[in-house]
C-alpha positions in Angstrom: -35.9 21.9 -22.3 -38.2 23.8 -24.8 -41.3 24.3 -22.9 -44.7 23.9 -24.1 -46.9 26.6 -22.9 -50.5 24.9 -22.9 -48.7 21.8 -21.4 -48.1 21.8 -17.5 -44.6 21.7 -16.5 -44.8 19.7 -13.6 -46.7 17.3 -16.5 -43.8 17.9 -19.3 -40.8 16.9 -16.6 -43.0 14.0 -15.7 -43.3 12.7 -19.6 -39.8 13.1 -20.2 -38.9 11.1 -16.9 -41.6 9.1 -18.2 -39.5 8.2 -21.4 -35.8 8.1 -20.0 -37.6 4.9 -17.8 -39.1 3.5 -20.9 -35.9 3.6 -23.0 -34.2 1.9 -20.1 -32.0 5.2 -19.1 -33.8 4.1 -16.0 -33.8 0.6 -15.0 -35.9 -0.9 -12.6 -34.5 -0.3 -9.3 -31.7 2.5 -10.5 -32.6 5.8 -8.2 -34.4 8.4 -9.8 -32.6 12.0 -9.4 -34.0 13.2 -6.0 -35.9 16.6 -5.8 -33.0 19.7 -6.0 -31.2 17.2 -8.9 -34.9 17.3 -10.6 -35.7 21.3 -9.9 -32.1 21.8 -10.9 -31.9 19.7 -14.2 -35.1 21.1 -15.5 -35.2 24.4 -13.6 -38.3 24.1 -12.3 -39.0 25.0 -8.3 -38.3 22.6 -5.5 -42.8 22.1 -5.4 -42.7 21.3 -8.9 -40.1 18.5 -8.3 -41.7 17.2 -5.6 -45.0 16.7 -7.8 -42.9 15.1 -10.0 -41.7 12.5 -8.4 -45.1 11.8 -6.5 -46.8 11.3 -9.7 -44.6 9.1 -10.9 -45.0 6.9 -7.8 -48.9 7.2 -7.7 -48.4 5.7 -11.6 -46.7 3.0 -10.6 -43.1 4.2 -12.1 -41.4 4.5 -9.2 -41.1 3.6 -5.2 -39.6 5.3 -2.2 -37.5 4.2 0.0 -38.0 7.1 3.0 -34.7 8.8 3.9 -33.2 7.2 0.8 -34.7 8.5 -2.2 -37.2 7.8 -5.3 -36.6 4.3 -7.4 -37.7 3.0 -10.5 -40.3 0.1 -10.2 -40.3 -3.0 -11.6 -43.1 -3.0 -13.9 -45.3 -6.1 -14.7 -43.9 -8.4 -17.6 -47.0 -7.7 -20.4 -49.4 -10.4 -21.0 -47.8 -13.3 -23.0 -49.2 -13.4 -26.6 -48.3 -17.2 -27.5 -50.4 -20.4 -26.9 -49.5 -22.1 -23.5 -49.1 -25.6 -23.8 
């Protein structure tokens, strides 16, 4: 991963787990790599992970399941844009 250096790590691991859930990579309910796979993948400490993985939980990405691990969330169907009848 080419780093940005006026952009947070923690923040640049989080958009591009961000992205991999978006493009369906993902998929609501798959596990989310747990925090070593995460520090390991990006090479980013074991802290950094951890922040990871908690931000993407307090946005409503992802769930945990103690003792288990991290999974994606199902996220809200968006608002229907047709007429109901």
């Amino acid at each position: 991963m080419q780093w940005k250096p006026d952009i947070p790590r923690w923040r640049q691991v989080y958009v591009a787990l961000e992205q991999r859930i978006a493009d369906g990579t993902y998929a609501p309910g798959d596990r989310l790599p747990g925090i070593l796979e995460t520090a390991a993948e990006f090479g980013i400490g074991e802290v950094t992970a951890r922040r990871v993985l908690r931000e993407l939980r307090a946005a409503g990405l992802a769930y945990m399941e103690p003792g288990i691990g991290t999974f994606v969330a199902r996220l809200p169907e968006p608002p229907s844009s047709g007429h109901g009848a």
